[in-house]
C-alpha positions in Angstrom: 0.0 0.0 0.0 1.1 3.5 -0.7 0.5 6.6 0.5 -0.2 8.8 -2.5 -2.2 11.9 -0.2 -4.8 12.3 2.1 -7.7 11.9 -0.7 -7.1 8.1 -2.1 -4.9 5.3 -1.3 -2.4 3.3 -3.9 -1.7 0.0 -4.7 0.4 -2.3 -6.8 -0.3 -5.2 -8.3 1.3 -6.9 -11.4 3.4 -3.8 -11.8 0.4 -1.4 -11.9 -0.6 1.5 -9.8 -4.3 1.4 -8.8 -6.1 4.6 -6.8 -9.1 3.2 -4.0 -10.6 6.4 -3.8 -11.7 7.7 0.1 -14.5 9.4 -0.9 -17.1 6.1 -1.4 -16.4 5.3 1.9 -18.4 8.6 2.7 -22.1 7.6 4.1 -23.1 10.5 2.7 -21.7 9.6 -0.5 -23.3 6.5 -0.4 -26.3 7.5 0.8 -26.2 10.4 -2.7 -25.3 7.6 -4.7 -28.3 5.0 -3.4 -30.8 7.7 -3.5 -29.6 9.2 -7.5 -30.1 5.1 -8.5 -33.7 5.4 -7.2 -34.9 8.3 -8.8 -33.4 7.6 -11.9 -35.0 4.1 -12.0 -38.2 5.4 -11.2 -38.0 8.4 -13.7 -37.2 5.7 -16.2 -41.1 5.1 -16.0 -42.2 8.1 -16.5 -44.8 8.8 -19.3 -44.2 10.6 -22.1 -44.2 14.2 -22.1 -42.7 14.5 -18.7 -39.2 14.5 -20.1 -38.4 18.2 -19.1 -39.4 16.8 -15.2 -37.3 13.8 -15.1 -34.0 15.2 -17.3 -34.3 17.8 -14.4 -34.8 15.5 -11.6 -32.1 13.2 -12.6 -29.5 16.1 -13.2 -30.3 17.4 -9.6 -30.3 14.2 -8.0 -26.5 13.1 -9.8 -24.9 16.0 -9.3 -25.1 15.5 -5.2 -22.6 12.3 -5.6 -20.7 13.9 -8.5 -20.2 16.9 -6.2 -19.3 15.1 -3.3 -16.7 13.3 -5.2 -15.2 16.3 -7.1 -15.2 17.8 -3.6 -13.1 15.2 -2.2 -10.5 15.8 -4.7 -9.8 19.0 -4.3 -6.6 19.8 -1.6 -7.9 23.1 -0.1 -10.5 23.1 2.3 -12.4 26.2 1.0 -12.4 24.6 -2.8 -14.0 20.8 -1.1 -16.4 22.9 0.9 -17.5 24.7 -2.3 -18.3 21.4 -4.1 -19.9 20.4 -0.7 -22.3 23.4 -1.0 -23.3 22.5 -4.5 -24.1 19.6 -3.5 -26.2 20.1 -0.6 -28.1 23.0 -3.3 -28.9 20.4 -5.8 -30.2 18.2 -2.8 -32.7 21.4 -2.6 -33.1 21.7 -6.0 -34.6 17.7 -6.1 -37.6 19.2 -3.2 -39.9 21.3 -5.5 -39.3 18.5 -8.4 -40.7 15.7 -6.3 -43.4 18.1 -5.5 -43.9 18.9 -8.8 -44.1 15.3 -9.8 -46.1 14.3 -7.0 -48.9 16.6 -8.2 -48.9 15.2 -11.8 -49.0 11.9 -10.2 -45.7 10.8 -11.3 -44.6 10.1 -7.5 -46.8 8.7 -4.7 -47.0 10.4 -1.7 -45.6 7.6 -0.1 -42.9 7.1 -2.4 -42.2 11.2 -1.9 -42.0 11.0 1.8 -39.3 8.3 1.8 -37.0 10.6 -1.0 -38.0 13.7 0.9 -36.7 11.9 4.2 -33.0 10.9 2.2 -32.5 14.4 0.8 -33.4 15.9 4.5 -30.4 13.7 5.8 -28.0 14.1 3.0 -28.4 17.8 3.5 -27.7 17.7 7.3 -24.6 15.5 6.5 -23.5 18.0 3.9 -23.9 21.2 6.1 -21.9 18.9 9.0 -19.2 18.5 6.0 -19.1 22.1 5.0 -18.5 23.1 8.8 -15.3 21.1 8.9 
């Protein structure tokens, strides 16, 4: 094992450098990651028409993890917590989509509850991330 900074660890094997990156052991990267899957699945059912709702959705929901991860790479504090704060805004950003879709009947109540619940704890984690 190598030490190649404080953002991923290295490896060799057969005379090949590989990079485990430390930001998928985040929960809250995890957590952005499960909860873009979801969405994405179920906007894969939407009807057509709605394109302009899911296209939306999706880009909101992806850029949390994409964020987080970009975040992670950067080496000064005031450049991750930037990316942290775009992330935790495009959490936001996902809120009056659901609604939206909810009211079309794209999205059950029930089915908004639980994704309202998973953006509500993703943004405390985030805010708890931009404080460090």
């Amino acid at each position: 094992m190598l030490n190649c900074g404080l953002l991923f660890r290295c490896s060799i094997a057969q005379g090949k450098i590989f990079m485990a990156f430390l930001f998928d052991k985040l929960e809250v990267y995890q957590k952005a990651v499960d909860l873009a899957d979801r969405i994405t699945t179920l906007t894969e059912k939407f009807p057509k028409g709605t394109y302009y709702l899911s296209e939306q959705l999706n880009r909101a929901v992806l850029s949390i993890p994409l964020n987080i991860a970009e975040g992670n790479g950067r080496f000064h504090r005031k450049d991750r917590q930037n990316f942290f704060r775009i992330a935790r805004g495009s959490a936001f950003e996902c809120v009056p989509i659901l609604e939206l879709c909810r009211r079309k009947g794209l999205v059950n109540p029930r089915q908004l509850d639980y994704f309202l619940k998973q953006l509500d704890e993703i943004s405390k984690m985030l805010t708890g991330l931009i404080g460090k």
